[in-house]
C-alpha positions in Angstrom: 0.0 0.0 0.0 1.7 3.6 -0.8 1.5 6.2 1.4 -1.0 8.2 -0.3 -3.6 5.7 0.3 -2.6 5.3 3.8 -2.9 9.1 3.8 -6.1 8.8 2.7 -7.3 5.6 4.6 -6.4 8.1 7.4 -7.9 10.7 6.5 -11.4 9.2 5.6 -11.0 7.3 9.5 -10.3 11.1 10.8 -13.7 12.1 9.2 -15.9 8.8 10.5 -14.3 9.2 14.5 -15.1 13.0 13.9 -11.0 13.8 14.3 -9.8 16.8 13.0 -8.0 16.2 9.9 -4.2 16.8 9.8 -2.6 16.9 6.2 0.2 19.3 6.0 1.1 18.6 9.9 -0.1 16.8 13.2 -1.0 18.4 16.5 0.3 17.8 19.8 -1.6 15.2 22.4 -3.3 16.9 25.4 -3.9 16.4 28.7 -0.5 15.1 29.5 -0.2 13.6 32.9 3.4 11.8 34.7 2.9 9.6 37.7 5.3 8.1 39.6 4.0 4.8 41.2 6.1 5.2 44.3 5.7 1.3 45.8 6.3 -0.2 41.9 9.4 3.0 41.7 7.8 3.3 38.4 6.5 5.8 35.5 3.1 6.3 34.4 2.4 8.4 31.4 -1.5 8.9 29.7 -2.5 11.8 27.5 -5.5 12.0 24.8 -5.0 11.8 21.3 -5.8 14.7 18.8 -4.9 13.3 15.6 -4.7 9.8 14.0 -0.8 9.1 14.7 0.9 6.6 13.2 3.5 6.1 15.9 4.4 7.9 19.1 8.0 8.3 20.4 8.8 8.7 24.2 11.8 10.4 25.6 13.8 10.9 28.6 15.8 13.7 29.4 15.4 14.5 25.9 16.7 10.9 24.4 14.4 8.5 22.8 13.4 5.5 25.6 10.8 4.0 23.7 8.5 4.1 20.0 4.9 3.0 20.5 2.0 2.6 18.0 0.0 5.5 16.9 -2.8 5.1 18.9 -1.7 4.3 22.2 -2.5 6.8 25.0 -0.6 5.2 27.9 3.5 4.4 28.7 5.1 2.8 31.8 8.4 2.4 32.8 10.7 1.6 35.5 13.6 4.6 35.1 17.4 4.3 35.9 18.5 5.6 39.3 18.8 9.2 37.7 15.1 10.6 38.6 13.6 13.3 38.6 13.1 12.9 34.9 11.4 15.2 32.2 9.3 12.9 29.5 8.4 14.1 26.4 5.6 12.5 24.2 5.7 13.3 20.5 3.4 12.1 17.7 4.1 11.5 14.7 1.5 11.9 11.1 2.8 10.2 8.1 6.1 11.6 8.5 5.7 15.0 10.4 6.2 15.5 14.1 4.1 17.2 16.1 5.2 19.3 18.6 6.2 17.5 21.8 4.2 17.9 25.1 6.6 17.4 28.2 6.1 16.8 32.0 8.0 15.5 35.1 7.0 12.7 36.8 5.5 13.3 40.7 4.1 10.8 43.2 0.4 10.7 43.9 -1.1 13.0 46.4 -2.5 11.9 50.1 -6.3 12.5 49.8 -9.3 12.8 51.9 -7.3 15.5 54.0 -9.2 17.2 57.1 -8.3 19.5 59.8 -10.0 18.7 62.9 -10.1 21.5 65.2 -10.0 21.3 69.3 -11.0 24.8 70.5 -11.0 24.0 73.8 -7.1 23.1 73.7 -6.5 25.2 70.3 -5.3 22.1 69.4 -5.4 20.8 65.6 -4.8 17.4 64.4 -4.6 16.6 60.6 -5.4 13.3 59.2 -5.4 11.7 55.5 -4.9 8.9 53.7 -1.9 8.2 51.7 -1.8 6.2 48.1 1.0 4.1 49.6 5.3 4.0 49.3 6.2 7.4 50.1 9.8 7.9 51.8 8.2 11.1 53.7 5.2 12.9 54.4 5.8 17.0 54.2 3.8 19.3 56.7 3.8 23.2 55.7 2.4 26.0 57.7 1.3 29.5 56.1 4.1 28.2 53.3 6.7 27.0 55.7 7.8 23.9 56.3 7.4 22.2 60.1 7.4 18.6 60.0 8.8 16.0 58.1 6.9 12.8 59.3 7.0 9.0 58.0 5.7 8.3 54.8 3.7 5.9 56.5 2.5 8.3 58.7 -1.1 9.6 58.3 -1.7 12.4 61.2 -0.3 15.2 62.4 -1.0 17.4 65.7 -0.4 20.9 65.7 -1.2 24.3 67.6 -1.5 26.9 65.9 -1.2 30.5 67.1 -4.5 32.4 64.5 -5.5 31.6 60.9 -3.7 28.8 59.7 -3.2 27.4 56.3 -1.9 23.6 56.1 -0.6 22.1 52.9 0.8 18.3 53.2 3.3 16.9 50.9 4.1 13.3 49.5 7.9 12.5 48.4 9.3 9.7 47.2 12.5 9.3 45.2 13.6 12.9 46.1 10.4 14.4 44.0 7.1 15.8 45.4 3.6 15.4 45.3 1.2 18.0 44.7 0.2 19.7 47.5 -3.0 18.7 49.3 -4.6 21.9 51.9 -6.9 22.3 54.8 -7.8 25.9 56.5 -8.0 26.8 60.4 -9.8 29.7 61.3 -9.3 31.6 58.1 -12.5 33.0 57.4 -13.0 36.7 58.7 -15.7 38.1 60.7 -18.1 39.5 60.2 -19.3 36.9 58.2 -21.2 37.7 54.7 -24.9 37.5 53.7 -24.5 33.8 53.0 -22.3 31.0 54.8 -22.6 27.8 52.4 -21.7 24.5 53.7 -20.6 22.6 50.5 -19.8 19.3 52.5 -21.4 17.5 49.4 -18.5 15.3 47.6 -19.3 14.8 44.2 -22.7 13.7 42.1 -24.4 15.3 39.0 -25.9 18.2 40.7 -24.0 21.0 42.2 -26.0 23.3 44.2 -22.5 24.7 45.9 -22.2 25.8 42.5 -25.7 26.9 41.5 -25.9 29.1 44.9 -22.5 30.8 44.4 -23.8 31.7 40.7 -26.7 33.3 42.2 -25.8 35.1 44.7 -22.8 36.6 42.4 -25.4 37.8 39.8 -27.7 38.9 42.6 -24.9 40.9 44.1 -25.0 39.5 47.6 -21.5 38.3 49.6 -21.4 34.9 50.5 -18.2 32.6 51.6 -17.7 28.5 51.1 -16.2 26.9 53.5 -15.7 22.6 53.4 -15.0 22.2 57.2 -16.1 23.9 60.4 -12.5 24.3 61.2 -12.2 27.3 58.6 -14.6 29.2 60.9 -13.2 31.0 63.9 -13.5 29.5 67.0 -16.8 30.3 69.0 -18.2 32.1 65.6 -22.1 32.1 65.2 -23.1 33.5 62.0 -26.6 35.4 63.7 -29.5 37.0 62.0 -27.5 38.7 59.6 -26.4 35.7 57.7 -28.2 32.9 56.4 -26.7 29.2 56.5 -26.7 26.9 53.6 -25.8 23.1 54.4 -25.6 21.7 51.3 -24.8 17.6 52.1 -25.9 16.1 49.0 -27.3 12.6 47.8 -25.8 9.3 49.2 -23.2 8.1 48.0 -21.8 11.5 47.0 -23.1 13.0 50.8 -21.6 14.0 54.0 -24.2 12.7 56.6 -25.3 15.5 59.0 -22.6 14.9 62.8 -23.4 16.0 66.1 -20.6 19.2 65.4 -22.8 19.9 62.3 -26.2 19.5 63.7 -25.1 21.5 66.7 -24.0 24.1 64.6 -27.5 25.0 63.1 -29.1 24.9 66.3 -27.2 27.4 67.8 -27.4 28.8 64.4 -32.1 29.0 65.2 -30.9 30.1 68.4 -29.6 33.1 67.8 -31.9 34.6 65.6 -30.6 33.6 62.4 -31.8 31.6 59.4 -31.2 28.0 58.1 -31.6 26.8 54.9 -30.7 22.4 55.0 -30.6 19.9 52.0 -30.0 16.3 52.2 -30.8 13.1 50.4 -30.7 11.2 53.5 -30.8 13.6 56.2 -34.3 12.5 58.1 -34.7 9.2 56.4 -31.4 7.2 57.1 -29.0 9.3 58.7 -28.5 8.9 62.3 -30.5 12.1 64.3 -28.2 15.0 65.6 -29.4 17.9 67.7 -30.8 19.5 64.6 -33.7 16.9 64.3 -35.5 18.8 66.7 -35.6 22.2 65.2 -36.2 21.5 61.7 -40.1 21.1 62.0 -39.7 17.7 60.5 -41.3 14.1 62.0 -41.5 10.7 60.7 -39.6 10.2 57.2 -38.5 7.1 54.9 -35.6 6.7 53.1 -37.7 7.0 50.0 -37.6 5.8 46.3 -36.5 7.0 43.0 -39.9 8.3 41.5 -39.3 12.1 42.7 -38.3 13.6 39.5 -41.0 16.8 39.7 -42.5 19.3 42.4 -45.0 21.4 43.1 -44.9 24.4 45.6 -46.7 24.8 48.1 -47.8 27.6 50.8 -44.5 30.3 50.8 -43.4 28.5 47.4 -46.5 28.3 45.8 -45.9 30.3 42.9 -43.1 27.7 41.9 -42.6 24.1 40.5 -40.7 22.4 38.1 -39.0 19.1 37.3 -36.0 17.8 39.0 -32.8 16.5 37.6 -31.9 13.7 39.8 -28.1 13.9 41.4 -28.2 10.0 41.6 -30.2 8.8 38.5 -31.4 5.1 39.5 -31.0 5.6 42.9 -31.7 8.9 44.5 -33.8 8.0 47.5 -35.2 11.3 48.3 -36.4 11.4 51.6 -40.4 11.6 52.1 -41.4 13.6 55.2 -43.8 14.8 57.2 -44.2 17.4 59.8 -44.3 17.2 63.6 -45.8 19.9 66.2 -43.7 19.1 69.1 -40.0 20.3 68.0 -38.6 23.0 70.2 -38.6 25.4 67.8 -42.8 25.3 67.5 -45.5 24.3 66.3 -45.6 26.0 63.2 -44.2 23.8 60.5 -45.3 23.6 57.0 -45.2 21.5 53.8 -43.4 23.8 50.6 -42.4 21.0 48.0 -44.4 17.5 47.2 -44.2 15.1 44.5 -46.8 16.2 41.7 -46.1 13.3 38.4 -47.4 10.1 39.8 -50.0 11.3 42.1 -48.3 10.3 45.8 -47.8 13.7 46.3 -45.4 13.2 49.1 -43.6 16.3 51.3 -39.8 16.8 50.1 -39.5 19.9 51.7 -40.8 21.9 54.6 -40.6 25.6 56.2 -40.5 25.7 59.6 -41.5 29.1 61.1 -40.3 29.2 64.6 -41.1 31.4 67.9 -40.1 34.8 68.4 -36.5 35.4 69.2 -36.0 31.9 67.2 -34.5 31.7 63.5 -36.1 29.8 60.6 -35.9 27.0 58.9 -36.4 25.4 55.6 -35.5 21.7 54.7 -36.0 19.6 51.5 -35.0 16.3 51.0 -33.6 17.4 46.9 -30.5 19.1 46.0 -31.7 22.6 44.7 -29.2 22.6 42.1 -31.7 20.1 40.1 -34.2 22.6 40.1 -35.4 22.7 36.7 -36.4 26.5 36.0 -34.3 29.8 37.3 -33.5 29.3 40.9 -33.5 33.4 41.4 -37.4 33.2 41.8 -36.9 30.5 44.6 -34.2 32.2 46.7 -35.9 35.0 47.1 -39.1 33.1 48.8 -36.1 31.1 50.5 -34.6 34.4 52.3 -37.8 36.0 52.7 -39.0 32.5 54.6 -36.0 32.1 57.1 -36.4 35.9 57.9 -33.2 37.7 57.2 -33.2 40.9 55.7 -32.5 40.8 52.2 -31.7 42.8 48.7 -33.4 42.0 45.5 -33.4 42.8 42.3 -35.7 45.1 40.6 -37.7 43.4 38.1 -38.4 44.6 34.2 -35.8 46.8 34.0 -35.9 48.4 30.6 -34.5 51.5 28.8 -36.2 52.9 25.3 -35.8 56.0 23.6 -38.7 57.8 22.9 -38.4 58.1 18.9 -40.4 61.7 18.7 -38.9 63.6 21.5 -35.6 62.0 22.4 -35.7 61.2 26.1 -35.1 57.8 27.2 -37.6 56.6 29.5 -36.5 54.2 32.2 -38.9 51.9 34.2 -39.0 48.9 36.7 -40.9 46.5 38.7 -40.6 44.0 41.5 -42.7 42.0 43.6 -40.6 43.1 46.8 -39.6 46.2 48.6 -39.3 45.7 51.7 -36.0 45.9 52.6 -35.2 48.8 50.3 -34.0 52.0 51.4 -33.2 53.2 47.8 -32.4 52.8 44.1 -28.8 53.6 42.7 -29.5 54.4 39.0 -26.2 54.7 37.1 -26.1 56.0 33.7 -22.6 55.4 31.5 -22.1 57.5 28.5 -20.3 57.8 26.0 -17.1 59.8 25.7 -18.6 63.5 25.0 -20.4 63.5 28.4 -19.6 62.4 31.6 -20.9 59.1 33.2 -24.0 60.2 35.6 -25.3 58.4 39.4 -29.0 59.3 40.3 -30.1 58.1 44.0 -33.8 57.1 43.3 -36.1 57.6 46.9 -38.4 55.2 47.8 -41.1 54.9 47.6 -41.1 55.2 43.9 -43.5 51.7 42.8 -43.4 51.0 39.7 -40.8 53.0 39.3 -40.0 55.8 36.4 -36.8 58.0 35.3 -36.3 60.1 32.7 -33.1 60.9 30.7 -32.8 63.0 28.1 -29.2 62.3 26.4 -26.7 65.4 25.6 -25.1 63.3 22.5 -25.6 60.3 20.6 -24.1 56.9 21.2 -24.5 54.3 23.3 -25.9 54.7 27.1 -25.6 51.3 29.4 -28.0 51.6 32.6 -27.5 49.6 36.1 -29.9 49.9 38.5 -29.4 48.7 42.0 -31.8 48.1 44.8 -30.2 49.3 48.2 -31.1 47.9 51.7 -31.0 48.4 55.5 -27.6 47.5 56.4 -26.2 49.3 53.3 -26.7 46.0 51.3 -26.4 46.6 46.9 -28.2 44.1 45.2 -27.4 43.0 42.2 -27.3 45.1 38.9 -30.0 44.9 36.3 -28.9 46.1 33.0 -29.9 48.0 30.4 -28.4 49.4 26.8 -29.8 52.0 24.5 -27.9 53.1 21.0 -29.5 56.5 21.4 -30.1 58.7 18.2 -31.3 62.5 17.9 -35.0 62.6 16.9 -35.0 64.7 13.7 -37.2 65.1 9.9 -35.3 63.8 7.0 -35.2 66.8 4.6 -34.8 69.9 7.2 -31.4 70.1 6.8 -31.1 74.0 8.2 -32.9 72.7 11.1 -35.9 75.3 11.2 -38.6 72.7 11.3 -39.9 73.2 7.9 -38.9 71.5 4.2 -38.1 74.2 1.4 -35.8 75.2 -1.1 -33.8 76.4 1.9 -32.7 73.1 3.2 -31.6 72.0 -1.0 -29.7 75.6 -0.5 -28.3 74.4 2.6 -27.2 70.9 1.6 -25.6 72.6 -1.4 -23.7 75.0 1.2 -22.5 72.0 3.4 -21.4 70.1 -0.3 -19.5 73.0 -1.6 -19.1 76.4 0.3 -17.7 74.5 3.7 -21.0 75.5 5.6 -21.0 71.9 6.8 -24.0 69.7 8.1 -24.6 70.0 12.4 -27.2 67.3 11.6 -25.8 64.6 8.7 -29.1 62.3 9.3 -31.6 65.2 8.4 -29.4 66.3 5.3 -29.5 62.8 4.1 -33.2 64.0 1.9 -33.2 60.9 -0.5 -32.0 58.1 2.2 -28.9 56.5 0.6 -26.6 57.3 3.5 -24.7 59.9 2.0 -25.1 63.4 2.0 -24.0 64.1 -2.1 -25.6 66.5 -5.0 -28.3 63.9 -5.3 -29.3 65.2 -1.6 -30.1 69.1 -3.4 -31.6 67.3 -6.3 -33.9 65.2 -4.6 -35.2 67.6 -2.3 -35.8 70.8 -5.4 -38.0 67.6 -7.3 -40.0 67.1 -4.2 -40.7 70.7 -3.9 -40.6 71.8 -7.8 -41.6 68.7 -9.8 -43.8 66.8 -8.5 -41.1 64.4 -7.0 -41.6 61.8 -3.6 -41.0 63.4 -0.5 -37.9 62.3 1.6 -38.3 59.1 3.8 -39.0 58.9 7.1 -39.1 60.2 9.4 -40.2 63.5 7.2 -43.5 64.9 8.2 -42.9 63.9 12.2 -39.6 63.9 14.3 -38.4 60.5 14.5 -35.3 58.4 14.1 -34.4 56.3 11.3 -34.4 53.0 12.9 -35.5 50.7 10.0 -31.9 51.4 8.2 -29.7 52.9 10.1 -26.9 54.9 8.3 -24.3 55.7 10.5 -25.0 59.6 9.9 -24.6 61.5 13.1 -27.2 64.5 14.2 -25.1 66.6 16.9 -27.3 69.8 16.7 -31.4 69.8 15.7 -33.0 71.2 18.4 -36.9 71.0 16.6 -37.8 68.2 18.3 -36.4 68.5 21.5 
């Protein structure tokens, strides 16, 4: 076979895998990795291919070690004493090499690192587990080294002195791992708006994630921790931030401890609102002091049929369908309420099943006594939700109580075409919180940017700008609250344009020989045109002779009149020209 048909054997097998089709040269592999097996001392490489190869050669240290068939992904070795070593892995495309992609071997990482915190003796001890072989483990503080344990070993005690940063090392064969890290005490006071728990581990939803997209578009300040060790000792968020423990769907969760449970309670306690999710919370995970201040009684571990919700009472305008985090095997919880937790007797259902007709509770608000925060529960991970969460979070932080900073609603911008001003409007479905509205108005370069504080009340609300040049205006409009909380921005752009009639090129409101005179000035006597959109008579998006002629037909010989907008101010929005009107003053 000669090598134009292998070439293009290869080339039609490029096309069929949906490969991108390399003729004149091959491209590099990706996602190059280099471990180093410490207890079999030796080297594994894997990368993905991008090309259809037709062989692959290896080197160490820049010398050749090994050439390996064109589709192979993998390569394992057991090096000479002289490590570390940089490997190189270069493809090869029916006689042109790619360009090579190089790494240096490390040993694998410990994993499943935690800090556990004693505050009573300031005490911390870290523990992991270790892939096996190291000659030493590496302990760093802050960035500086402290400890050089065992490889075998697999805990540490320390004492720190504040905020601490640990970062744990593997070595083996004189090379490091990655690092692996675990905070104490880092997280300043006063907390934010939002504490989220993200204790869950994995899955297909990631409500971690959702929230923390949310509350960034909302505006609102929020911090993630994935211990209770990051938090200062003693700390108790309060009534000013809200709590989101996010522990996710078995056998991706984090089943609620006594530390954890305790930790909302005191949480409801002082005044300050909870917001829990769990897969197996109420239904198979062992109780914790939080069982009784959630509103919540009896529960099964559930099924896999929940896969769509209603809302009811405080989330009754809502529903949707539910992406599952385990598909097969989610085992949402099924609830229902009790009367005698110590938080009240005022629990409610908010979420039920609504497809199959067992209309079982998944969630529940729990509105507690005075003096008391409160809570809301479901047995889903909101980050399946199938619509816009915004919607939800709002009844969410309105339900546990805290004060909170919304975003207007229908926030638009439009010019008014006939007189120029650009009328600004909104709406919402909440005020309460708000103190005011920060309007901001950026312009373009031949005026200066402009901030308007906007009093409440003002429901709906109305401003009115009237633009000083044309170009293009971008609006935010911000909803302040008690506390001096910003929501987030809602946003508005408008390509503004100065309302004007096509033909009335001397600007005095009329159409006559004067403007054909005046166009005729501009073209050839320097008098130039303060308004090149009205001087623009026959509406080819020039201002020429053919301007004069057009507009002395009109007027003399029975010709068309000019285009719109001619008989009322208006702008030419159907076909916009690019002509500029700095000066008509008619129809302002």
């Amino acid at each position: 076979m000669t090598h134009r048909t292998l070439l293009s054997a290869a080339i039609l097998t490029l096309a069929l895998l949906g490969l991108p089709i390399s003729v004149d040269a091959s491209t590099p592999v990706t996602d190059l990795t280099c471990l180093y097996d410490c207890t079999g001392a030796s080297v594994e490489l894997s990368w993905t291919n991008t090309d259809l190869y037709t062989s692959i050669t290896i080197e160490r240290n820049g010398i050749a070690v090994a050439i390996i068939g064109g589709s192979s992904t993998t390569y394992s070795e057991s090096p000479p004493l002289l490590f570390p070593a940089a490997y190189t892995v270069l493809p090869e495309c029916v006689g042109t090499v790619a360009a090579g992609q190089t790494c240096q071997p490390s040993p694998a990482a410990v994993f499943d690192l935690s800090c556990t915190r004693d505050c009573g003796t300031a005490s911390v001890e870290l523990t992991w587990s270790a892939a096996g072989g190291y000659d030493a483990i590496e302990i760093y503080e802050d960035g500086n080294p402290v400890a050089v344990l065992s490889g075998a070993d697999v805990s540490y005690a320390a004492m720190p002195t504040g905020p601490t940063v640990y970062e744990v090392y593997a070595s083996c064969a004189g090379v490091l791992s990655d690092p692996v890290s675990c905070s104490v005490g880092t997280v300043p006071v006063p907390l934010p708006q939002h504490l989220i728990l993200g204790l869950s581990r994995g899955g297909l939803v990631d409500t971690v994630g959702a929230l923390e997209a949310a509350f960034l578009a909302r505006g609102d300040t929020f911090v993630t921790i994935s211990s209770f060790s990051e938090l200062p000792c003693g700390v108790v968020p309060g009534p000013d931030t809200i709590v989101w423990s996010i522990t996710g769907t078995f056998p991706d969760n984090a089943p609620l401890t006594d530390e954890h449970g305790q930790f909302l309670v005191e949480q409801i306690l002082s005044s300050g609102g909870v917001y829990h999710e769990g897969g197996d919370t109420w239904g198979f995970d062992p109780a914790t002091p939080f069982s009784d201040y959630d509103g919540i009684g009896l529960a099964t571990d559930g099924d896999d049929s929940f896969t769509s919700m209603a809302g009811l009472d405080i989330m009754a305008a809502h529903g949707s369908t539910y992406s599952q985090d385990q598909v097969g095997s989610d085992f949402t919880d099924q609830l229902s309420l009790t009367t005698d937790d110590l938080g009240g007797s005022d629990s409610r259902v908010v979420w039920e099943e609504n497809v199959l007709g067992l209309n079982y509770a998944t969630g529940v608000y729990y509105q507690t006594d005075s003096g008391m925060g409160n809570v809301f529960s479901q047995s889903w991970e909101l980050g399946g939700y199938g619509d816009l969460i915004d919607p939800v979070l709002d009844d969410i932080i309105e339900g546990v109580g805290v004060p909170r900073c919304i975003r207007v609603d229908m926030f638009m911008a439009v010019q008014n075409t006939t007189t120029g001003v650009i009328n600004i409007t909104w709406s919402a479905g909440y005020t309460g919180d708000w103190v005011n509205l920060k309007l901001q108005i950026f312009t373009p370069p031949c005026t200066s940017d402009v901030t308007v504080t906007v009093p409440m009340p003002q429901w709906p609300g109305f401003y009115n700008y009237s633009p000083p040049c044309e170009g293009q205006y971008n609006f935010t409009l911000q909803s302040e609250c008690t506390g001096g909380y910003l929501s987030g921005e809602s946003v508005a752009t408008v390509e503004w344009a100065r309302p004007h009639k096509r033909g009335d090129s001397n600007r005095d409101g009329g159409f006559d020989i004067g403007d054909g005179i005046h166009v005729l000035n501009g073209l050839f006597a320097m008098g130039g045109f303060p308004c090149e959109a009205a001087s623009d008579v026959n509406n080819d998006d020039m201002i020429d002779i053919g301007d004069a002629i057009y507009a002395l037909n009109a007027l003399f010989a029975g010709g068309p009149p000019p285009a719109a907008p001619f008989d009322e101010c208006g702008i030419d929005d159907e076909t916009p020209s690019g002509l500029r009107c700095d000066e008509y003053d008619v129809c302002l």
